[in-house]
C-alpha positions as a Markdown table, in Angstrom:
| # | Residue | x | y | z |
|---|---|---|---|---|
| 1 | Unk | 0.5 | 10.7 | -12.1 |
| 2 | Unk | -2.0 | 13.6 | -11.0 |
| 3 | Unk | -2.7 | 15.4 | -8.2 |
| 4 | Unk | -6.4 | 15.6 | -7.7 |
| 5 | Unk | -8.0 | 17.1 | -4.3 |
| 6 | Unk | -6.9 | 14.0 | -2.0 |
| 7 | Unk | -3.3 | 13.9 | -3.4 |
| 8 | Unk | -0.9 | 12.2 | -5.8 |
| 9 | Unk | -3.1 | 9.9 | -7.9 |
| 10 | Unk | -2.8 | 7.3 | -10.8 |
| 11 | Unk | -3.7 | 8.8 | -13.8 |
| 12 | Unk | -3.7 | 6.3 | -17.0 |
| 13 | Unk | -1.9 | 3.5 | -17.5 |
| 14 | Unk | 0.0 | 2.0 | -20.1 |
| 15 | Unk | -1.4 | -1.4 | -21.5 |
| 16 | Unk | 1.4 | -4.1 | -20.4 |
| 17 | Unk | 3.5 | -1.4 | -18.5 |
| 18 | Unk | 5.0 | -2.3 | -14.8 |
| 19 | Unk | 2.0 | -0.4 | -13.6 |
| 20 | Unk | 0.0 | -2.0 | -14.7 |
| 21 | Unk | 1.6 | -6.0 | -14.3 |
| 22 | Unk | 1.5 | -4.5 | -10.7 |
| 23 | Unk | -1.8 | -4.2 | -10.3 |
| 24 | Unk | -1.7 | -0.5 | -10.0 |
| 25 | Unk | -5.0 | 1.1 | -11.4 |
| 26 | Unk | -5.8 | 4.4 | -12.6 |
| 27 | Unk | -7.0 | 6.7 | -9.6 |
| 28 | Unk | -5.5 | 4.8 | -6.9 |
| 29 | Unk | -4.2 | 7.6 | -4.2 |
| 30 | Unk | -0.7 | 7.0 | -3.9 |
| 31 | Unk | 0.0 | 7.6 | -0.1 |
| 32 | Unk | 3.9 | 7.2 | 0.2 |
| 33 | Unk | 6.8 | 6.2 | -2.2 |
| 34 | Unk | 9.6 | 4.3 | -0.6 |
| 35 | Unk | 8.5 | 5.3 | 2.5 |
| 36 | Unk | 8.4 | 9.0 | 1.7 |
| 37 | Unk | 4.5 | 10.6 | 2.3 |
| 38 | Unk | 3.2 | 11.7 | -0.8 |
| 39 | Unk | 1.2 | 14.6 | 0.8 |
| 40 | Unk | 2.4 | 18.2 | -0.9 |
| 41 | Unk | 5.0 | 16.4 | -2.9 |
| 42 | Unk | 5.2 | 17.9 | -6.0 |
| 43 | Unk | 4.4 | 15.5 | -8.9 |
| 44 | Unk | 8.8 | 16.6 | -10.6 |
| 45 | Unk | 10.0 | 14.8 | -7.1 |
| 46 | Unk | 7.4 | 11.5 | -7.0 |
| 47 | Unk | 8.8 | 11.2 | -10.9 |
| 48 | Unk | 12.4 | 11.2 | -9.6 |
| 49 | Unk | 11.6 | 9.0 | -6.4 |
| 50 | Unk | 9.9 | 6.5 | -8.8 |
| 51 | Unk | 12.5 | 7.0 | -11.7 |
| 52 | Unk | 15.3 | 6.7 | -9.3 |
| 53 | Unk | 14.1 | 2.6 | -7.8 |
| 54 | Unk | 16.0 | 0.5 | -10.0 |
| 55 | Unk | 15.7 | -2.6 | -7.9 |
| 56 | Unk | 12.0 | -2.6 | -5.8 |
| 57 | Unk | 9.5 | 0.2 | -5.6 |
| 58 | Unk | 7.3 | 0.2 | -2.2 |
| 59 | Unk | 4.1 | 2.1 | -3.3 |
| 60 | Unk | 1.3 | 2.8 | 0.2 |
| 61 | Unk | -1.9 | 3.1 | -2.2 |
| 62 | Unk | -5.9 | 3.6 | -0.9 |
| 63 | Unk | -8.3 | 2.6 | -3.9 |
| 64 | Unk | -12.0 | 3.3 | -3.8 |
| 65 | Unk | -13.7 | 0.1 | -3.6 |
| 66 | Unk | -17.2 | 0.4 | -4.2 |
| 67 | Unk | -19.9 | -2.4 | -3.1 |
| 68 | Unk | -23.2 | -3.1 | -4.3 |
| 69 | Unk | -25.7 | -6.1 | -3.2 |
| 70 | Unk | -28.0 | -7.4 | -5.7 |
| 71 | Unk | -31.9 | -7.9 | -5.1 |
């Protein structure tokens, strides 16, 4: 995790971690964490909220998709 200008973000991932068998993707902006909003939350508490979901982990993420048409 980072926190860049828009807020808690994904920094690398692990090759065959969770993460990344979740689909998770490095620079996805994490909005909440178990329903708790990510905005001014320092990185120590998002570690503990994620460290602390044994069972399910409910991630609200915005990724930058970017488009391009071919000519």
């Amino acid at each position: 995790l980072t926190m860049e200008l828009d807020g808690l973000t994904v920094g690398n991932i692990a090759k065959g971690s969770l993460a990344q068998r979740s689909g998770l993707e490095k620079g996805d902006l994490i909005f909440s964490i178990n329903a708790k909003p990510t905005r001014y939350m320092p990185i120590q508490k998002a570690v503990r909220l994620i460290e602390a979901s044994k069972d399910s982990l409910d991630l609200v993420i915005r990724r930058q998709v970017f488009l391009t048409r071919g000519r």
